[in-house]
gemmi code that builds the backbone of each chain (N, CA, C; Angstrom):
import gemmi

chains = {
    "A": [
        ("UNK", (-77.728, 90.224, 17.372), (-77.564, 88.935, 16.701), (-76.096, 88.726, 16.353)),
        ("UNK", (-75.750, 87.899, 16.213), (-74.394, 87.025, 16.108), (-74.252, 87.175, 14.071)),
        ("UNK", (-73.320, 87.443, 14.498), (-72.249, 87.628, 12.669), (-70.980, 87.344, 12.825)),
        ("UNK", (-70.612, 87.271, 11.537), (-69.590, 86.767, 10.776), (-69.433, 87.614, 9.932)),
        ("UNK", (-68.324, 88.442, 9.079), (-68.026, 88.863, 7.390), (-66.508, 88.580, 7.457)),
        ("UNK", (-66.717, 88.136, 6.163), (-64.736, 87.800, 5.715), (-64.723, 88.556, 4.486)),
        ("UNK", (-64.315, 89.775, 4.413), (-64.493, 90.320, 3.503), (-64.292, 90.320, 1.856)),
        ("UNK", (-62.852, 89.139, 1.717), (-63.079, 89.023, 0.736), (-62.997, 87.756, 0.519)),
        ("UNK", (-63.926, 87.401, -1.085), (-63.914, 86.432, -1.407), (-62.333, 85.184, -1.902)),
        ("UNK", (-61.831, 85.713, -2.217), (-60.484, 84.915, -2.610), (-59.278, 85.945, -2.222)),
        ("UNK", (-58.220, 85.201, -1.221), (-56.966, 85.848, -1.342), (-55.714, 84.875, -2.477)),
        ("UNK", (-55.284, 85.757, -3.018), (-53.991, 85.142, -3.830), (-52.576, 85.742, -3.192)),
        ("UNK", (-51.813, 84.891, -2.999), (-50.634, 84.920, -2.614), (-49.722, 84.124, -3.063)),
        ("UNK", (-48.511, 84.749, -3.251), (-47.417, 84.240, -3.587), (-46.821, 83.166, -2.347)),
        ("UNK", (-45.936, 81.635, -3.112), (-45.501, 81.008, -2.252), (-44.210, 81.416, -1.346)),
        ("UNK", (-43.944, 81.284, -0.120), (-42.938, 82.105, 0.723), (-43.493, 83.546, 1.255)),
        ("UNK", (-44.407, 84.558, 0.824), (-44.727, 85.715, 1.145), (-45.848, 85.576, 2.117)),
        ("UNK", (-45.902, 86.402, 3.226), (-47.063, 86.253, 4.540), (-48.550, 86.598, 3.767)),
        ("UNK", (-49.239, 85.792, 4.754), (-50.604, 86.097, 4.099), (-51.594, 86.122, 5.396)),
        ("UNK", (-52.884, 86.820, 4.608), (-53.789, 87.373, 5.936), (-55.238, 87.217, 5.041)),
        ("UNK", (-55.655, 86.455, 6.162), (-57.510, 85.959, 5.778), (-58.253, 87.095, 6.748)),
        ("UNK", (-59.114, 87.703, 6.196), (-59.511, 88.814, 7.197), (-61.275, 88.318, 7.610)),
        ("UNK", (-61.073, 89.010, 8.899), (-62.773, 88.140, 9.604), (-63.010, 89.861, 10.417)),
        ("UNK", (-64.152, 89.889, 10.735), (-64.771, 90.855, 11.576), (-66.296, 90.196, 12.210)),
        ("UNK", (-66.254, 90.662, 13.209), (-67.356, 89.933, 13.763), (-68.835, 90.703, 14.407)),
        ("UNK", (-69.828, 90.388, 14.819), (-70.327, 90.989, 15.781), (-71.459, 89.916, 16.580)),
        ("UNK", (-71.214, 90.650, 18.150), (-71.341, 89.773, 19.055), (-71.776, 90.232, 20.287)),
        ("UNK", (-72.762, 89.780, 20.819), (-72.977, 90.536, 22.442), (-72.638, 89.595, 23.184)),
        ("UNK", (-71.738, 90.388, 24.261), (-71.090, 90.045, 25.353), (-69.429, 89.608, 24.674)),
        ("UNK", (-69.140, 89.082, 25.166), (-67.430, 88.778, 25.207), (-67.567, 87.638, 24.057)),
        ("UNK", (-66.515, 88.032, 23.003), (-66.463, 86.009, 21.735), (-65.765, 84.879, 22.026)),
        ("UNK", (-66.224, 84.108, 21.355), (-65.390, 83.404, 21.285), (-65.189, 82.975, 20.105)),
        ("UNK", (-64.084, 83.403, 19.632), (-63.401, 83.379, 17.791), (-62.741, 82.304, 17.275)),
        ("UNK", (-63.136, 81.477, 16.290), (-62.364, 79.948, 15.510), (-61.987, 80.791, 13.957)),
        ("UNK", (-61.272, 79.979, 13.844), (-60.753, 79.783, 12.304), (-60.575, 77.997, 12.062)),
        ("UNK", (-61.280, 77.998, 10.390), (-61.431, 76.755, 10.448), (-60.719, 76.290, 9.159)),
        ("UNK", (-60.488, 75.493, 8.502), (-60.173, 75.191, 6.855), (-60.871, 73.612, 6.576)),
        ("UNK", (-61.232, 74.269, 5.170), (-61.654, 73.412, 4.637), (-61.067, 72.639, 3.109)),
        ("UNK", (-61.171, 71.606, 2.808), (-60.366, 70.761, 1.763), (-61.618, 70.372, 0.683)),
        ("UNK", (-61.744, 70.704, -0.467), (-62.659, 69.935, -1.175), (-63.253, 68.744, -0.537)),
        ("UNK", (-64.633, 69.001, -0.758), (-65.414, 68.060, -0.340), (-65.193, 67.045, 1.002)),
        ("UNK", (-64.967, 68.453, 1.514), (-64.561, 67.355, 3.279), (-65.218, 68.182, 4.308)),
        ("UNK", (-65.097, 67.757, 5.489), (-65.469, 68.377, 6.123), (-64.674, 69.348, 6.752)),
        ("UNK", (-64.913, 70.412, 7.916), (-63.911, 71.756, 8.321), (-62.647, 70.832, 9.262)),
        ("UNK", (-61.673, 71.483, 9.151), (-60.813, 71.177, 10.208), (-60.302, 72.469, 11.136)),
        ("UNK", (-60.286, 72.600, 12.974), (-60.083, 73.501, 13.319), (-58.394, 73.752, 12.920)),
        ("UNK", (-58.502, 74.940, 13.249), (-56.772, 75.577, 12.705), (-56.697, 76.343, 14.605)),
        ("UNK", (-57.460, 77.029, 15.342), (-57.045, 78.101, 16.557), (-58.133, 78.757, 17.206)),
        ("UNK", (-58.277, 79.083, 17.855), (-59.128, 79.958, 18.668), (-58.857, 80.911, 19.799)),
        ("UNK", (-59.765, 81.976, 19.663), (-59.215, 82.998, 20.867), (-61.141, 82.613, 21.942)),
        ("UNK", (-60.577, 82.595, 22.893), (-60.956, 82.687, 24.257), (-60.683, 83.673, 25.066)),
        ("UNK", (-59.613, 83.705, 25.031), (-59.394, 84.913, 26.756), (-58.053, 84.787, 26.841)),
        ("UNK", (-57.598, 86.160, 26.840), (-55.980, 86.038, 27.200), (-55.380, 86.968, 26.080)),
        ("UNK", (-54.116, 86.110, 25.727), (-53.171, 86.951, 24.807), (-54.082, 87.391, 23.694)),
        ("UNK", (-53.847, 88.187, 22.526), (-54.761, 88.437, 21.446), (-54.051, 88.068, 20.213)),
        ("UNK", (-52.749, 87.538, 20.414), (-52.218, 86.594, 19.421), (-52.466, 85.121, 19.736)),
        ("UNK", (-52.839, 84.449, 18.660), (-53.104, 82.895, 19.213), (-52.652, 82.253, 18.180)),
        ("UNK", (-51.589, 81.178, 18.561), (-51.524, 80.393, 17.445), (-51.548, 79.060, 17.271)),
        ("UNK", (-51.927, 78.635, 16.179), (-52.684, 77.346, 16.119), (-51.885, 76.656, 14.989)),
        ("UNK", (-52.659, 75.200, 14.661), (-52.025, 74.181, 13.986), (-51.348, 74.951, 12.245)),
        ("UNK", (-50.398, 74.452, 11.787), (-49.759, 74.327, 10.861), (-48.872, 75.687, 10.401)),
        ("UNK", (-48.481, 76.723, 11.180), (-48.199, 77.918, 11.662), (-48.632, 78.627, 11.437)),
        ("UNK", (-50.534, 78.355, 11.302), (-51.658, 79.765, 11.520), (-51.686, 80.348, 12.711)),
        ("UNK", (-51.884, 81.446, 12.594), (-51.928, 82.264, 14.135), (-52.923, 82.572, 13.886)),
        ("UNK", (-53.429, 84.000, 14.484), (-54.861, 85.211, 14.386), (-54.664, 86.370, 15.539)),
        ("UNK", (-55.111, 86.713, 15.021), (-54.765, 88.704, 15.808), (-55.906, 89.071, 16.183)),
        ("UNK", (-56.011, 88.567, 17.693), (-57.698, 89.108, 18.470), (-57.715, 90.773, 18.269)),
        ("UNK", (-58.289, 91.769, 17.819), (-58.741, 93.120, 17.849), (-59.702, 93.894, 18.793)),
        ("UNK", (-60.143, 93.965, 19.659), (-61.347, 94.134, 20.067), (-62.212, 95.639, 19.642)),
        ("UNK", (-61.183, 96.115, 20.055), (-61.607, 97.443, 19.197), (-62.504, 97.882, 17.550)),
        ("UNK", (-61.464, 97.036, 17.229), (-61.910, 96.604, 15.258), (-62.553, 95.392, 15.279)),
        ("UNK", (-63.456, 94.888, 16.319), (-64.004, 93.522, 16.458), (-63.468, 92.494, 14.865)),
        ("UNK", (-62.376, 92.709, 15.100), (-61.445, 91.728, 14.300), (-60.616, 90.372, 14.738)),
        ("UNK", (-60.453, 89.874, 13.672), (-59.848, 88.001, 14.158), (-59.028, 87.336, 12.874)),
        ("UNK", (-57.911, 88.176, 12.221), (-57.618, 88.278, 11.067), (-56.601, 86.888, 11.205)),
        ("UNK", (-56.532, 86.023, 10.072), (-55.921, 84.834, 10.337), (-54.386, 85.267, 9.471)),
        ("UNK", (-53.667, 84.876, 10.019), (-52.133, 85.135, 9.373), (-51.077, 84.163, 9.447)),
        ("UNK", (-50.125, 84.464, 8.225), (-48.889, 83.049, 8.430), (-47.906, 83.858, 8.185)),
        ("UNK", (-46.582, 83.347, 8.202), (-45.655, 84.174, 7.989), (-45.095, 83.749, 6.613)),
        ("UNK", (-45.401, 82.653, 6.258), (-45.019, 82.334, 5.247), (-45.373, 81.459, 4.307)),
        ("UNK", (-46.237, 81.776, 3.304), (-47.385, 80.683, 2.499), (-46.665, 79.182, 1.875)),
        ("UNK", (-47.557, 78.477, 1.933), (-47.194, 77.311, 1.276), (-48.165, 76.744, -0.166)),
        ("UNK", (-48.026, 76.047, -1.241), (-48.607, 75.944, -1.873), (-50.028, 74.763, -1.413)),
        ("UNK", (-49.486, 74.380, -0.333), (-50.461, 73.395, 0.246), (-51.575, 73.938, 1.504)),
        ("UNK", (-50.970, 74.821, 1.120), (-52.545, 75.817, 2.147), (-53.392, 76.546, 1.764)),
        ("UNK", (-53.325, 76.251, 0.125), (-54.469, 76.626, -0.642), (-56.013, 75.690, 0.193)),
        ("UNK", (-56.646, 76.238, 0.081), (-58.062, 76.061, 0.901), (-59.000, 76.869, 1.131)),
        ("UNK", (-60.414, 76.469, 1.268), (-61.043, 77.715, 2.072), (-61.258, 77.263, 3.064)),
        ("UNK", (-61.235, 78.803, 3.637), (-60.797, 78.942, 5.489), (-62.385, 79.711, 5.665)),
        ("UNK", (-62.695, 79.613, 6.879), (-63.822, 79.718, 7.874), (-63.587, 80.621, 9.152)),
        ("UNK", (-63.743, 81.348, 9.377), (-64.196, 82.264, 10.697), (-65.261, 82.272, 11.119)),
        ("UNK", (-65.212, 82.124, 12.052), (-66.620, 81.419, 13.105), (-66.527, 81.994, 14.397)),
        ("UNK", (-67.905, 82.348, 14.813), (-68.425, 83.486, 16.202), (-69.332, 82.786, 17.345)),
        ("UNK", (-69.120, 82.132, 18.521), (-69.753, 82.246, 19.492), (-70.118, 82.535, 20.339)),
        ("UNK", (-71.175, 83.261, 20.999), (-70.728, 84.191, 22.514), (-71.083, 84.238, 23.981)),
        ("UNK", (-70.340, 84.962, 24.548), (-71.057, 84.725, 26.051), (-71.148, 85.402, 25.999)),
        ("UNK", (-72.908, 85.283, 27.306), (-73.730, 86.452, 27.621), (-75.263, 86.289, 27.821)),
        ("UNK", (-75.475, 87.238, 28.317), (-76.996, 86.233, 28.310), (-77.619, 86.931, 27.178)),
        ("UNK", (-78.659, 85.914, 26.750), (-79.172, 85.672, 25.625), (-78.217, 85.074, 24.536)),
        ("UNK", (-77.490, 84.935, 24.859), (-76.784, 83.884, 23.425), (-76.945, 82.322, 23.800)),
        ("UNK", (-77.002, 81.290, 23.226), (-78.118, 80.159, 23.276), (-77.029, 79.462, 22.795)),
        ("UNK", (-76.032, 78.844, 22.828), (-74.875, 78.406, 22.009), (-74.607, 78.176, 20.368)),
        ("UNK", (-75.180, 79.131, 19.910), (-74.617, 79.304, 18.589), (-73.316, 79.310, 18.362)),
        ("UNK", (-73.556, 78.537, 17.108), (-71.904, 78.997, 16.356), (-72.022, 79.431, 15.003)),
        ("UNK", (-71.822, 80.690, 14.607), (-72.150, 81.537, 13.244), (-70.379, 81.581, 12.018)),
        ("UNK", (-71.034, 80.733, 10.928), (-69.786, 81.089, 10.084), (-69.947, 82.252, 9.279)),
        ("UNK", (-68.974, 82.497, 8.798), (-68.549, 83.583, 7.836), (-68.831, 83.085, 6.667)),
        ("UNK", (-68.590, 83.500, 5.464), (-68.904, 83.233, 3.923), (-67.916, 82.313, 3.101)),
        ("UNK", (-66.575, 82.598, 4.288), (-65.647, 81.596, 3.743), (-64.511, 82.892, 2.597)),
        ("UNK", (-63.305, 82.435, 2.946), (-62.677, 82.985, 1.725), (-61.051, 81.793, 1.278)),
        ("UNK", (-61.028, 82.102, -0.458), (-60.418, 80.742, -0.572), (-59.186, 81.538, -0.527)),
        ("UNK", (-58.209, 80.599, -0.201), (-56.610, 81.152, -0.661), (-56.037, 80.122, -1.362)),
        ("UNK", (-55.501, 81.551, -2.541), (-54.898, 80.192, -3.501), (-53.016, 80.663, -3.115)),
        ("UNK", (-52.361, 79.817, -3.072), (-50.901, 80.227, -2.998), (-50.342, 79.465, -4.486)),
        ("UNK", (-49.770, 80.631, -4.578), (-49.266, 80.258, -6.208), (-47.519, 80.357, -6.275)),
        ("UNK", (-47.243, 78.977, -7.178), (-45.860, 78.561, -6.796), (-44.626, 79.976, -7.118)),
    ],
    "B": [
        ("UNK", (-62.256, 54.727, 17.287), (-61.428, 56.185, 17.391), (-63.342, 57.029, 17.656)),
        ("UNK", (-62.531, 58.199, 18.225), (-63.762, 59.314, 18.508), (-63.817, 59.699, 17.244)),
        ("UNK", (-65.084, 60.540, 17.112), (-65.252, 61.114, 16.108), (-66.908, 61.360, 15.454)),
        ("UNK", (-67.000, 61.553, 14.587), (-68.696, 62.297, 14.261), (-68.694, 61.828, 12.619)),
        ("UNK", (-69.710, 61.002, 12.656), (-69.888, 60.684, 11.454), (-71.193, 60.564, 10.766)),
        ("UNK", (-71.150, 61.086, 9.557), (-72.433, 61.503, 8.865), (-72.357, 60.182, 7.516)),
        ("UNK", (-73.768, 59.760, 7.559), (-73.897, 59.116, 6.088), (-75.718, 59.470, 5.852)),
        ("UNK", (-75.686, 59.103, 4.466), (-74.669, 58.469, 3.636), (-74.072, 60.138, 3.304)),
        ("UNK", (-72.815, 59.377, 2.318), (-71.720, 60.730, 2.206), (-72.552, 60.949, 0.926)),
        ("UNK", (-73.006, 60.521, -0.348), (-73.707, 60.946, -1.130), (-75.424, 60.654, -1.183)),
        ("UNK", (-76.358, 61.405, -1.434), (-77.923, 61.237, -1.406), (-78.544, 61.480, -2.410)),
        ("UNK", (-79.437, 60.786, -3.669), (-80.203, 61.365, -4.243), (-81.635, 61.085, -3.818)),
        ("UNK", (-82.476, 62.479, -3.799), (-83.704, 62.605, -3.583), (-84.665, 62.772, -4.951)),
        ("UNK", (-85.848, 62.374, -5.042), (-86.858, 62.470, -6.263), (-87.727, 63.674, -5.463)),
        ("UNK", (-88.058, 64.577, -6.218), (-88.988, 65.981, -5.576), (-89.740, 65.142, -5.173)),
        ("UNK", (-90.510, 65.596, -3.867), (-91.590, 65.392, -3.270), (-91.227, 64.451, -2.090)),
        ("UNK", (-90.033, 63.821, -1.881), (-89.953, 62.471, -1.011), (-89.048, 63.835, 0.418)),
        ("UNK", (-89.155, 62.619, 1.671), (-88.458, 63.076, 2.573), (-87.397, 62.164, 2.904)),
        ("UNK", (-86.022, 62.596, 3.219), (-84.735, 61.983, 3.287), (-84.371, 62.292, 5.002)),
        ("UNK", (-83.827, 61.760, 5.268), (-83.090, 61.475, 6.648), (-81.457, 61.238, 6.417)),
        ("UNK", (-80.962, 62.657, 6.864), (-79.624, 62.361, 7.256), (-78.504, 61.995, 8.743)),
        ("UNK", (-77.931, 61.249, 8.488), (-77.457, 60.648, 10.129), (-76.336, 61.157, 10.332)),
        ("UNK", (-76.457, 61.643, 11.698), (-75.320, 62.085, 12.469), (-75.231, 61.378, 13.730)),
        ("UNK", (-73.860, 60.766, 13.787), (-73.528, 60.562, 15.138), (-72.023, 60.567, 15.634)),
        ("UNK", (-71.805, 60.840, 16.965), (-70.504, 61.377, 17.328), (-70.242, 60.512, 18.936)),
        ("UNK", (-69.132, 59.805, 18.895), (-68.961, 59.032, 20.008), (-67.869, 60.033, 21.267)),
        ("UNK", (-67.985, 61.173, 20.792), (-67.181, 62.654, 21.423), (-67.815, 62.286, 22.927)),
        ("UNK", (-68.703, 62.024, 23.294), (-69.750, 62.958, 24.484), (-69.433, 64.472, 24.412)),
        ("UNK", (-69.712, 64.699, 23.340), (-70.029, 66.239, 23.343), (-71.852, 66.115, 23.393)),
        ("UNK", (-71.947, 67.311, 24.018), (-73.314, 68.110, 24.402), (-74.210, 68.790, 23.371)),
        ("UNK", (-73.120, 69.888, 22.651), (-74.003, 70.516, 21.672), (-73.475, 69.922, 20.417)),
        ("UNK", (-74.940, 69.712, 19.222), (-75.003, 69.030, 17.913), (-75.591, 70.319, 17.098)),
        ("UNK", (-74.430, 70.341, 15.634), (-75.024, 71.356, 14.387), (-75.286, 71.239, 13.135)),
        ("UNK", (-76.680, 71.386, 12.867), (-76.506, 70.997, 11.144), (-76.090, 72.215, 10.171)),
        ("UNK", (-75.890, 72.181, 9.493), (-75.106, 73.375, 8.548), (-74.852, 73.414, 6.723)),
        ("UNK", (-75.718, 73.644, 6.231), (-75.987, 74.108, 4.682), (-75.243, 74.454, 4.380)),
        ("UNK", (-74.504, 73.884, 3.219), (-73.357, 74.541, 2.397), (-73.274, 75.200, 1.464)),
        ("UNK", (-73.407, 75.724, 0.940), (-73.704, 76.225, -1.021), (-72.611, 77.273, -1.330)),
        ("UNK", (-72.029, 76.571, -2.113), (-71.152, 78.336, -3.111), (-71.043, 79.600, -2.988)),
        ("UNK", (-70.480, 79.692, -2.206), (-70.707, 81.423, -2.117), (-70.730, 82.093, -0.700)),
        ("UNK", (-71.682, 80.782, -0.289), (-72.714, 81.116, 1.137), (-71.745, 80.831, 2.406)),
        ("UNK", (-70.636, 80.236, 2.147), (-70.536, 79.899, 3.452), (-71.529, 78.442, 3.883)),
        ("UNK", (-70.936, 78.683, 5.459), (-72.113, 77.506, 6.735), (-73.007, 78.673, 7.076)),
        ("UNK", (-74.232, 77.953, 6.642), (-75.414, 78.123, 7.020), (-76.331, 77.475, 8.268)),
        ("UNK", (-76.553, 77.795, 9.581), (-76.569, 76.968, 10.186), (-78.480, 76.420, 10.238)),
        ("UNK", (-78.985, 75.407, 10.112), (-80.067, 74.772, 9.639), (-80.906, 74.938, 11.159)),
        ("UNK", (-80.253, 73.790, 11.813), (-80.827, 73.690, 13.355), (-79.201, 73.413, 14.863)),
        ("UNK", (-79.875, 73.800, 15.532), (-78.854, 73.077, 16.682), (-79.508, 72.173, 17.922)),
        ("UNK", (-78.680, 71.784, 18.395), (-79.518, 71.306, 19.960), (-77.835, 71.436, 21.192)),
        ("UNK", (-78.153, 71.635, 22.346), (-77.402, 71.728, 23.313), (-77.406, 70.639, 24.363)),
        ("UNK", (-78.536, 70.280, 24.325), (-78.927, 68.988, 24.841), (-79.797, 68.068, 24.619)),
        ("UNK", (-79.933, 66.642, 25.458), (-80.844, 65.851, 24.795), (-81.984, 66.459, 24.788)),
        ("UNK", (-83.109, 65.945, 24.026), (-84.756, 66.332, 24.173), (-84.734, 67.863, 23.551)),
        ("UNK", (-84.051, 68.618, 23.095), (-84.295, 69.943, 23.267), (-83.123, 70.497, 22.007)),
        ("UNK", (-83.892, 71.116, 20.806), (-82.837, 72.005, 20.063), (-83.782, 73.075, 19.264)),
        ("UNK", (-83.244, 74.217, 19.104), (-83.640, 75.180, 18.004), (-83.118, 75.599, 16.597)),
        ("UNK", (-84.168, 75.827, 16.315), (-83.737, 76.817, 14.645), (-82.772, 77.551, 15.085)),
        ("UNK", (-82.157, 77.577, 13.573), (-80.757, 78.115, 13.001), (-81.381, 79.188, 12.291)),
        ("UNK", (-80.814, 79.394, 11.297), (-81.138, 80.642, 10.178), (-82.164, 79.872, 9.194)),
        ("UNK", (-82.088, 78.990, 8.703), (-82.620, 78.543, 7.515), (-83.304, 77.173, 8.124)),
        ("UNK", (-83.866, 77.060, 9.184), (-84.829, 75.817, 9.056), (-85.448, 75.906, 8.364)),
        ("UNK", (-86.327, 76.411, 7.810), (-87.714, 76.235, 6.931), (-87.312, 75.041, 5.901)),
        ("UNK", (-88.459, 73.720, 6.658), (-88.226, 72.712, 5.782), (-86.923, 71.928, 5.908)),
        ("UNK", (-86.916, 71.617, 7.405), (-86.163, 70.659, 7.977), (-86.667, 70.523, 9.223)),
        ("UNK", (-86.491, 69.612, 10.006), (-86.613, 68.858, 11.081), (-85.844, 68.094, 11.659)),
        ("UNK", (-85.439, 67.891, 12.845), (-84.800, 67.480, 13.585), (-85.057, 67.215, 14.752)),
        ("UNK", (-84.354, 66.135, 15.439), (-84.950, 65.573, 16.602), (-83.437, 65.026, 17.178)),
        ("UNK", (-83.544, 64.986, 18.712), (-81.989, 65.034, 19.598), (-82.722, 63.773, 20.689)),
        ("UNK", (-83.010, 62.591, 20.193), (-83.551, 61.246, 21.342), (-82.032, 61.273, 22.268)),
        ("UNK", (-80.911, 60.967, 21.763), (-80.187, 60.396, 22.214), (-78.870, 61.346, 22.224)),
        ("UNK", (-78.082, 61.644, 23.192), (-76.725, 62.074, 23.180), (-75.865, 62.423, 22.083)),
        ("UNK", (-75.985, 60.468, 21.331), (-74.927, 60.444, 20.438), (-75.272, 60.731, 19.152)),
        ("UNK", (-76.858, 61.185, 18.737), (-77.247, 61.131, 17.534), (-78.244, 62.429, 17.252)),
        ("UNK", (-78.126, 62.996, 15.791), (-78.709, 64.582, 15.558), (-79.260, 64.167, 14.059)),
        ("UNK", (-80.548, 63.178, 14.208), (-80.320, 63.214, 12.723), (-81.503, 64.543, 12.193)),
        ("UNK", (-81.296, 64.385, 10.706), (-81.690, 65.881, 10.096), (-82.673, 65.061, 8.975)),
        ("UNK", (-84.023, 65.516, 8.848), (-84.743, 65.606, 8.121), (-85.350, 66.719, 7.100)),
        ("UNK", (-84.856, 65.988, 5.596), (-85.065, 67.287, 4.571), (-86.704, 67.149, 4.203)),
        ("UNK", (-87.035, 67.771, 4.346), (-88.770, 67.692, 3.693), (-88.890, 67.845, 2.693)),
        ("UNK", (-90.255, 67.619, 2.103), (-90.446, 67.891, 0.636), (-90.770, 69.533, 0.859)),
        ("UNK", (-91.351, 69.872, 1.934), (-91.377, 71.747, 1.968), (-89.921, 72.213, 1.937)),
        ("UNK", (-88.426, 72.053, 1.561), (-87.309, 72.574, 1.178), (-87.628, 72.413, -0.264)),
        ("UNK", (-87.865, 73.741, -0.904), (-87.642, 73.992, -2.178), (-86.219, 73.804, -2.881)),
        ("UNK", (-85.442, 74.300, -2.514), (-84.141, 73.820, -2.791), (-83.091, 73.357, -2.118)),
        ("UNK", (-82.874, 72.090, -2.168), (-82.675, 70.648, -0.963), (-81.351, 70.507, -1.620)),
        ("UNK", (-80.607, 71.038, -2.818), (-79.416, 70.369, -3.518), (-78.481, 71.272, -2.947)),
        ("UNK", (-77.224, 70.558, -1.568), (-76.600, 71.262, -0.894), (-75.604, 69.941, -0.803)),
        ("UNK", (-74.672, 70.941, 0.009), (-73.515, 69.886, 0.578), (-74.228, 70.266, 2.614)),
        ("UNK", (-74.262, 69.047, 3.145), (-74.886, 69.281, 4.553), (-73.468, 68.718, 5.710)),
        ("UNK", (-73.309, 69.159, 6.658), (-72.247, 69.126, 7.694), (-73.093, 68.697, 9.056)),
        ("UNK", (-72.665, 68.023, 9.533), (-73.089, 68.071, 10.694), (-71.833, 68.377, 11.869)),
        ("UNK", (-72.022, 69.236, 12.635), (-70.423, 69.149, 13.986), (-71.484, 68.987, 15.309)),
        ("UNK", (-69.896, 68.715, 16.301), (-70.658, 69.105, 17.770), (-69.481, 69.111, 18.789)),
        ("UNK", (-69.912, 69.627, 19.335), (-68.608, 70.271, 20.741), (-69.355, 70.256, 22.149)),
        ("UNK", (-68.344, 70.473, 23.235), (-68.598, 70.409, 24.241), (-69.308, 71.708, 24.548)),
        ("UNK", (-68.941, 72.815, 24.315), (-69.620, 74.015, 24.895), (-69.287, 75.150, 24.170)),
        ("UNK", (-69.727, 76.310, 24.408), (-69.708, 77.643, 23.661), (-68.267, 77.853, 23.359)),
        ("UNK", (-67.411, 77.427, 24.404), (-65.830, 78.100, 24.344), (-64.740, 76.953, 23.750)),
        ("UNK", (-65.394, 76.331, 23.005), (-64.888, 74.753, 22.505), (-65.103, 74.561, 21.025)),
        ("UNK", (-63.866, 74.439, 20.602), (-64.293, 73.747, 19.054), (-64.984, 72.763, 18.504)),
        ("UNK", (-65.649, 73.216, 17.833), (-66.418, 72.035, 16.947), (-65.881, 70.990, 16.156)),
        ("UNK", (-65.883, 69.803, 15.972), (-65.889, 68.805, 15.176), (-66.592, 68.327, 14.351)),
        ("UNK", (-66.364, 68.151, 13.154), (-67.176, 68.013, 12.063), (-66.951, 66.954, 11.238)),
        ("UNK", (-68.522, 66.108, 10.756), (-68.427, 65.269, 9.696), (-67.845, 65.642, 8.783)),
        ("UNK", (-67.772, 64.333, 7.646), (-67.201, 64.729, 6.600), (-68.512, 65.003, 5.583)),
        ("UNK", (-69.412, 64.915, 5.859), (-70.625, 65.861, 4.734), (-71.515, 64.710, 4.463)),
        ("UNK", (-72.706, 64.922, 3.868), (-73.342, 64.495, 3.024), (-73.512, 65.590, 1.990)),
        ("UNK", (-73.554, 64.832, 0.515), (-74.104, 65.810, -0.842), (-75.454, 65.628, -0.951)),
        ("UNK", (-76.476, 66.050, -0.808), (-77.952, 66.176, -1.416), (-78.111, 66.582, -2.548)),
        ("UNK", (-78.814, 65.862, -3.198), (-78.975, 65.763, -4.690), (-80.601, 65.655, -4.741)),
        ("UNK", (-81.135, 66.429, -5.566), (-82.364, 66.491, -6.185), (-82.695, 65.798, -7.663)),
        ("UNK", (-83.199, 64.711, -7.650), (-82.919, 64.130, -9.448), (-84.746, 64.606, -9.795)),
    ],
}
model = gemmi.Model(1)
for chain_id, residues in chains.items():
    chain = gemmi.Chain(chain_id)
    for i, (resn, *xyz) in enumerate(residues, 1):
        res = gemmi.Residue()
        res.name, res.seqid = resn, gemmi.SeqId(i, " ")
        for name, pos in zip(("N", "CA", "C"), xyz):
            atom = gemmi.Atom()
            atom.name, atom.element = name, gemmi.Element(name[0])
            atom.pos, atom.b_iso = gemmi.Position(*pos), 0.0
            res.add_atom(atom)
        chain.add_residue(res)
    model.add_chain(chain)
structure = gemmi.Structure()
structure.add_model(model)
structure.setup_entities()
């Protein structure tokens, strides 16, 4: 069966210092890995995704993520926080293979607060 | 403009009644998702469909329903069998497994 864990519930970070949303997954056959954010009472917006290829990927607003396969990991990272990227963020699992039916499985969500 | 839109954005329900929430997305995307929100929990995914005529349970159907007539539309029925119906609800949909999802901006379900 298809999972998601983000292990923790809230990251705090300082503004200017790198920060890392952590995801682990599990999945039969090969993933396909999102990171998403969300804004009070709105709906998700995508931020990146890994597919196939490099295992760094980077996506809108200078989020990246670090494909793992080994550590079936998909850890979201910036180099440098902003106070406006406080949000909760989403890691999300779909897979190929047979028997997977096109699901898409989120994680629990973890918030980041960046503090000035 | 494209896009996927859910109403109404706020709902109150009286116990016992059944509510209908609307989704529709002028994407031509293929696959449609409903998705339970609550504190803590994360997306919960309710039901999906991949194509017309045809979708399955998620984790938490019990006491929802859904039906896929048309391409552009996934709407979601809360029953009075959902014991606890007071959620924030999402609907997305994408082209395929290796494709991002797009997502409404919510409905709130409210139980008065």
């Amino acid at each position: 069966a298809q999972s998601v864990a983000q292990p923790e519930d809230q990251v705090n970070v300082a503004e200017g210092n790198p920060l890392t949303v952590k995801c682990t997954y599990s999945v039969s056959g090969n993933p396909y890995l999102f990171w998403y954010v969300q804004y009070p009472n709105r709906g998700l917006q995508f931020l990146l995704k890994y597919i196939t290829g490099d295992n760094l990927v980077k996506g809108s607003y200078g989020f990246e993520a670090e494909f793992n396969k080994s550590q079936t990991s998909f850890h979201l990272k910036k180099p440098s926080a902003l106070v406006s990227d406080s949000a909760l963020y989403f890691c999300a699992v779909s897979g190929l293979g047979s028997g997977n039916t096109g699901k898409l499985i989120f994680g629990q969500g973890t918030t980041l607060q960046v503090k000035p | 403009d494209g896009g996927i839109t859910q109403s109404p954005k706020y709902l109150f329900r009286k116990e016992g009644q059944n509510v209908t929430l609307s989704c529709e997305q002028n994407l031509n995307h293929d696959a449609m998702y409903w998705y339970r929100q609550d504190p803590g929990q994360g997306l919960r995914l309710i039901y999906y469909s991949q194509i017309v005529n045809d979708f399955q349970k998620g984790d938490i159907a019990e006491g929802y329903s859904v039906s896929r007539e048309k391409k552009e539309s996934f709407p979601l029925t809360v029953t009075s069998a959902q014991k606890n119906p007071t959620a924030f609800y999402l609907c997305a949909s994408r082209t395929g497994r290796n494709t991002e999802a797009f997502f409404g901006q919510g409905t709130r379900l409210t139980v008065v």
